[in-house]
N, C-alpha and C positions, 0 to 999 in steps of 0.2 A: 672269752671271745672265740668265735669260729676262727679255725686255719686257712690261712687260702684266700677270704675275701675281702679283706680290710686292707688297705694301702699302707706302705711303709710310711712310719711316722716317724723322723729324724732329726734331728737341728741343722738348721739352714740359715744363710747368714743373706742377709737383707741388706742389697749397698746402694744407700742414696750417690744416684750419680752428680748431681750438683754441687752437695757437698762433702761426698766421700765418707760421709757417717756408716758403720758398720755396726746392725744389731744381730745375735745371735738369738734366733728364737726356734722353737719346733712348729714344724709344719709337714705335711706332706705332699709336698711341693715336688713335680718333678724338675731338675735342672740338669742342662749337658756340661755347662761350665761349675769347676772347683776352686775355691780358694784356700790357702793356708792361712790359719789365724795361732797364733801362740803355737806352732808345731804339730797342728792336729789340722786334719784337711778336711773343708766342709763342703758339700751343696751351696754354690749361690745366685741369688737371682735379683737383677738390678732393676730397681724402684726408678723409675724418674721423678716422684714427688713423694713426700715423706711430711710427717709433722715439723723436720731438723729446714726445709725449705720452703715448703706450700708458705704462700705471703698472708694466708688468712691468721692464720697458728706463727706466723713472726712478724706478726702486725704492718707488715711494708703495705699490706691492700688496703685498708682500712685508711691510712693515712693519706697516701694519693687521691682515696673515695673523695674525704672529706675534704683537701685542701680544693679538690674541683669543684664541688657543691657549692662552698664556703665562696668561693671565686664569682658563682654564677648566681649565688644569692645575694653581692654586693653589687654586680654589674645593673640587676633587675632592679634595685631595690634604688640605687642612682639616676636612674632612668625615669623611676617613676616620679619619687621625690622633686628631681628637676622641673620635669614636666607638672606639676603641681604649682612647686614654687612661679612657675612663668607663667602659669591662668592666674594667679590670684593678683 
């Protein structure tokens, strides 16, 4: 590698603010704030969404989807049948 034109590549610690999860990975990320982790002081820079939170990846979205779908496909479906039932 040339000197001089490639960015500093170092371990940077990644902190889910929601739920406080801390990963240590390399990046060359530039950050103003540090954290100490185990005695050794890192780069960090706060995620608002992560896999440990996003509702996709902890299934909360998915479940809400369905229970509303489920909801408004028995409302419709009540509606109809009724109205059926009272022509015939």
């Amino acid at each position: 590698m040339k000197e001089g034109i490639h960015p500093d590549y170092r371990e940077v610690v990644f902190l889910d603010v929601q739920t406080g999860s801390k990963v240590i990975s390399r990046s060359t990320l530039h950050t103003r704030e540090t954290i100490e982790v185990d005695g050794k002081s890192y780069p960090l820079f706060k995620c608002d969404v992560t896999s440990e939170s996003h509702p996709f990846y902890t299934g909360a979205q998915t479940r809400i989807v369905e229970t509303g779908r489920v909801e408004k496909f028995r409302q419709r479906f009540a509606r109809t049948t009724g109205a059926a039932a009272a022509a015939k």
